[in-house]
N, C-alpha and C positions, 0 to 999 in steps of 0.2 A: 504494500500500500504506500509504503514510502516514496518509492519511486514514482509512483504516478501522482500524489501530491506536491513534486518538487517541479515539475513537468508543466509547461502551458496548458490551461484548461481543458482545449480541443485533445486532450492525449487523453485523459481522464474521459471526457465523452467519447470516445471512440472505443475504450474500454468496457465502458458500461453499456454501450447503442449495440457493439457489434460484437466486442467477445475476441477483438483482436487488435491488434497495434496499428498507427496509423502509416508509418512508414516500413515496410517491410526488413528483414536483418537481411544483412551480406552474408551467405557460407560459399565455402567450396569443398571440393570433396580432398577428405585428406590422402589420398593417393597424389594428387601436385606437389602435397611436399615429401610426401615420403612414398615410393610405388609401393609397400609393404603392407598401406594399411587401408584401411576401409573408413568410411562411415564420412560427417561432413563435422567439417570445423569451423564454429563462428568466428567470423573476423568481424566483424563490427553489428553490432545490435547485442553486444551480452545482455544491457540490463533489460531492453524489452524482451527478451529469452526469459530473464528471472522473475520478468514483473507475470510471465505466461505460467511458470511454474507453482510460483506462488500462488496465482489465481485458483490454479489446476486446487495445490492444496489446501486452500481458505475455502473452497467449493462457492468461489463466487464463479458468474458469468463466463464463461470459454466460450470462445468459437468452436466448431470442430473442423475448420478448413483453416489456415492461415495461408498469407504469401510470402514467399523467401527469394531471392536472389540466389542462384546456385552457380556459383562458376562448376564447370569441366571440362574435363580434356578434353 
């Protein structure tokens, strides 16, 4: 909750309206940095990642779609 109280207004309504972030986080898949490994690594958006998790565990409002940015090869 803290996060989204420190955050311009519109970021809290967008929270509350839709159950998701207003500006989608930046990943890419972590095989770019490393060919060994799987899965996707945020590079920019942690705290809207934490403000989703938290949500998820407070059992307030989620979406169940979000959008991400995914870099890959």
């Amino acid at each position: 909750m803290h996060w989204v109280t420190v955050r311009p207004p519109q970021v809290a309504r967008c929270w509350e309206k839709h159950g998701t972030w207003l500006r989608p986080p930046l990943l890419i898949e972590r095989r770019l940095l490393n060919p060994d490994t799987a899965g996707l690594q945020v590079l920019e958006g942690r705290t809207r990642v934490g403000v989703l998790r938290g949500r998820l565990r407070e059992h307030l409002h989620v979406a169940t779609e979000h959008r991400a940015w995914v870099g890959c090869p």
